[in-house]
C-alpha positions as CSV (number, residue, x, y, z in Angstrom):
1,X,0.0,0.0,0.0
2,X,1.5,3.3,-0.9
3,X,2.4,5.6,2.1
4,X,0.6,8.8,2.2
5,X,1.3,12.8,2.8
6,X,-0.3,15.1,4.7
7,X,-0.7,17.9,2.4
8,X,-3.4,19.6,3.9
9,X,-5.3,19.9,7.5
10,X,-8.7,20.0,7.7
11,X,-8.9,23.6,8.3
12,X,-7.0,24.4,5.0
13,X,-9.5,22.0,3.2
14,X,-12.5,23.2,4.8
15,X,-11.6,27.0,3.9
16,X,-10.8,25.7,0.4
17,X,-14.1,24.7,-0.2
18,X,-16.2,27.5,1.1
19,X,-14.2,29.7,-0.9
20,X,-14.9,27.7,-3.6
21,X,-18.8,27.8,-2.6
22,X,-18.8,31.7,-2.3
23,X,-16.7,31.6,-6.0
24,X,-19.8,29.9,-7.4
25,X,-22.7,32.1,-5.7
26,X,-20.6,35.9,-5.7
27,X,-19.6,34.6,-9.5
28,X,-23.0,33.6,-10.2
29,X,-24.9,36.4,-8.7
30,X,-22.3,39.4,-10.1
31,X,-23.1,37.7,-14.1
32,X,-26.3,38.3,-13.7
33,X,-25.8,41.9,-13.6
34,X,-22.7,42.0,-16.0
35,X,-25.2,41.5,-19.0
36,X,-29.1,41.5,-19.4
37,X,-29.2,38.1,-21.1
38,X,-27.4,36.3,-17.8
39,X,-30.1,38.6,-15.6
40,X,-32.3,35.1,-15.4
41,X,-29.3,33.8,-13.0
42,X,-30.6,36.1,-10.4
43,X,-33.6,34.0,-9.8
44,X,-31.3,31.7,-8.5
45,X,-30.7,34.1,-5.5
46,X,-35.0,35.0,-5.2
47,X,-34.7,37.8,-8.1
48,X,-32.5,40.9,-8.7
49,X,-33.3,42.8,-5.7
50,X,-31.6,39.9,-3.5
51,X,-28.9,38.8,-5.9
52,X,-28.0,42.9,-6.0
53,X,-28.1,42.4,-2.1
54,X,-26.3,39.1,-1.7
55,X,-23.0,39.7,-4.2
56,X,-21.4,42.2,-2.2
57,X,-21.7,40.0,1.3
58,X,-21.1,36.8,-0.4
59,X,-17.9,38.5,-2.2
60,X,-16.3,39.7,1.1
61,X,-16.8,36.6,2.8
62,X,-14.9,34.9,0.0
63,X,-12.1,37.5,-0.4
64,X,-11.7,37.3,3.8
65,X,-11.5,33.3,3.5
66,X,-9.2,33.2,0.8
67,X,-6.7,35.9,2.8
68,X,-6.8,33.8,5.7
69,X,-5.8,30.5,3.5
70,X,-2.7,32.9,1.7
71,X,-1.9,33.7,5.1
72,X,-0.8,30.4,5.4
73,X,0.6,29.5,2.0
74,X,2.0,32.7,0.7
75,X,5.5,31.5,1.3
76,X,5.3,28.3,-0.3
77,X,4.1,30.4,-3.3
78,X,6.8,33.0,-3.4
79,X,8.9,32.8,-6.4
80,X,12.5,31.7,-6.4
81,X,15.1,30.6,-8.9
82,X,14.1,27.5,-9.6
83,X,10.0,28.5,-10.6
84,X,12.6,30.5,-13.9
85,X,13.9,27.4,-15.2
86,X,10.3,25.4,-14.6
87,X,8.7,28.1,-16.9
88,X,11.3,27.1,-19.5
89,X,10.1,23.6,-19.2
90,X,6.3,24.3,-19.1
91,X,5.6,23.2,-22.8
92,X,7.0,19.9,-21.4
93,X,4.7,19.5,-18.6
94,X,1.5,20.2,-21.1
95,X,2.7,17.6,-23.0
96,X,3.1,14.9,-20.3
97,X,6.8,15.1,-19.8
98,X,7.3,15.1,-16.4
99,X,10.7,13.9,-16.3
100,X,12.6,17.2,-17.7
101,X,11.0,19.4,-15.4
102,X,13.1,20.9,-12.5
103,X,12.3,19.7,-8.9
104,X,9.6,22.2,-7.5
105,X,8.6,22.7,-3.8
106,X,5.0,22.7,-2.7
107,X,4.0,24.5,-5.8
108,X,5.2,24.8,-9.0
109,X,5.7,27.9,-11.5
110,X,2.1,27.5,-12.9
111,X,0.3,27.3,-9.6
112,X,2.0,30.0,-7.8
113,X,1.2,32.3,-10.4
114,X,-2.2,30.8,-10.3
115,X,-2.2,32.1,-6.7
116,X,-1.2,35.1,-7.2
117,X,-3.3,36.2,-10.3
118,X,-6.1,35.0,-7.8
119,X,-5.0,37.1,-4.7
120,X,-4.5,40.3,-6.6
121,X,-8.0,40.2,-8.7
122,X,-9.2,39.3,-5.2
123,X,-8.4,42.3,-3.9
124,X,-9.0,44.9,-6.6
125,X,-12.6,42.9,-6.3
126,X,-12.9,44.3,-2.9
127,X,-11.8,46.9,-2.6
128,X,-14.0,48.6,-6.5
129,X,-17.1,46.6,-5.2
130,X,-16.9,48.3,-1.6
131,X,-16.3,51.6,-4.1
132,X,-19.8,51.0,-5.8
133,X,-21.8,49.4,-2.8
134,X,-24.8,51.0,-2.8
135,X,-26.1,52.2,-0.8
136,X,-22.7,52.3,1.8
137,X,-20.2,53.7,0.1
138,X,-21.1,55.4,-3.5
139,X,-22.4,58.0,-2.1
140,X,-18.7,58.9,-1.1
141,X,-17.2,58.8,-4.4
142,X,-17.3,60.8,-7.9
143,X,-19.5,59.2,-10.6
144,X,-16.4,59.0,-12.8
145,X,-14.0,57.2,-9.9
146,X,-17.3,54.4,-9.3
147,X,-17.2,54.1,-13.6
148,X,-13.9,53.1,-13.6
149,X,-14.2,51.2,-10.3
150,X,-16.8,49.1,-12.2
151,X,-14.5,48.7,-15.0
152,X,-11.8,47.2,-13.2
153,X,-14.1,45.1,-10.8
154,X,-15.3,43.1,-14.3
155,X,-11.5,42.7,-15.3
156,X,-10.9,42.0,-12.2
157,X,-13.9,39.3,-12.3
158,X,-12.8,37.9,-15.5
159,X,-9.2,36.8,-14.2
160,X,-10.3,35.3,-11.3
161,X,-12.7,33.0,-13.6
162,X,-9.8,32.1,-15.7
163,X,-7.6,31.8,-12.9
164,X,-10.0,29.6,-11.2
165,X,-10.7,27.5,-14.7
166,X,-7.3,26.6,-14.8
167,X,-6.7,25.6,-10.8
168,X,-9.3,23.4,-12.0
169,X,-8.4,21.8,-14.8
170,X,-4.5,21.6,-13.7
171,X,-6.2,19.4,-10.6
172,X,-7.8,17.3,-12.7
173,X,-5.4,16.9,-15.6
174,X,-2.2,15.5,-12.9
175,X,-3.9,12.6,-11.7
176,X,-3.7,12.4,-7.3
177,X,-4.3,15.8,-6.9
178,X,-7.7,16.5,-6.0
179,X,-7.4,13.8,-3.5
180,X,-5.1,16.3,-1.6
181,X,-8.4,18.9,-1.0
182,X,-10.8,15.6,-0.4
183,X,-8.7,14.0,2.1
184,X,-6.0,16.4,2.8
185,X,-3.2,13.5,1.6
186,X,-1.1,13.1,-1.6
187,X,0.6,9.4,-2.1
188,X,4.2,9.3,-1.8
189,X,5.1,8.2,-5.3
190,X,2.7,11.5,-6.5
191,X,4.7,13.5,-4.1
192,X,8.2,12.1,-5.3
193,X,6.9,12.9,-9.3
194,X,5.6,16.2,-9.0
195,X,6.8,18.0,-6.1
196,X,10.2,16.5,-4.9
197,X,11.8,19.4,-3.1
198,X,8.2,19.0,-1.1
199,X,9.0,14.8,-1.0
200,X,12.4,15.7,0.6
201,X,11.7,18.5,3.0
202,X,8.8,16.3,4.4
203,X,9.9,13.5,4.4
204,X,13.5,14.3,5.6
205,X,15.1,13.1,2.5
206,X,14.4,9.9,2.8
């Protein structure tokens, strides 16, 4: 039986998916005011009135969850010498060539800039949407400073969802690693293949 990891406690893994719940409600609620043909997603939510009501609550609760998670795992994600030489390799990795990529720590090139793309549209959601919440803070700003704060908040909106598509897809492209967010462990041999620096420093080189 192959030994396992601990890659993740249960706190990490419960925070991980309500942030991924609030993704899916916030995202759904904000398209259904980012165009008049996706306005029929507000039902989801009771109708416009409460979708318009429920964004902004449900998008701070998933910004303040996702901070406390990066609190955590920011320095895994930081970027070092090694993530250069990775990104040289990365045509490799889309093609299945695991074996000329670099050793990586916890996280490779691709998800580290996956986190941080996320963390950055994170924020510039918060802080345009509080610009623009009506009716607690609009009042306080010019009509031309809450345009361009819209502006931003759908750019902003749009890399998250891309960000987001491919955290997905990466997880269930490399087989093993959704099972590290479902049951907080990685196998061994996963660890060894994809994240050695991570196999050593855990394992004690062994």
């Amino acid at each position: 039986m192959a030994r396992m990891l601990q890659r993740y406690d249960d706190r990490e893994r419960m925070n991980h998916w309500f942030i991924a719940l609030m993704f899916v409600l916030a995202g759904l609620s904000g398209l259904a005011f980012f165009h008049p043909s996706l306005f029929f997603l507000s039902h989801l939510f009771g109708g416009g009135s409460w979708a318009r009501i429920l964004h902004p609550f449900m998008g701070v609760l998933m910004v303040l969850s996702f901070l406390g998670l990066a609190a955590k795992l920011w320095r895994a994600n930081v970027l070092v010498a090694g993530d250069r030489e990775w990104k040289k390799h990365m045509g490799d990795m889309l093609r299945g060539k695991k074996a000329s990529l670099p050793p990586v720590g916890k996280y490779n090139y691709g998800q580290k800039m996956v986190f941080w793309v996320m963390l950055v549209s994170l924020l510039v959601l918060l802080v345009t949407g509080i610009m623009f919440w009506r009716p607690w803070f609009a009042p306080y700003f010019p009509i031309d400073l809450l345009r361009v704060a819209a502006l931003l908040h759908s750019i902003a909106a749009v890399a998250l969802i891309a960000a987001t598509i491919v955290h997905v897809y990466a997880a269930l492209w490399v087989k093993g690693t959704t099972r590290a967010m479902t049951r907080g462990t990685v196998s061994e041999d996963w660890a060894r293949l994809n994240h050695a620096l991570w196999h050593k420093e855990v394992t004690g080189g062994r």
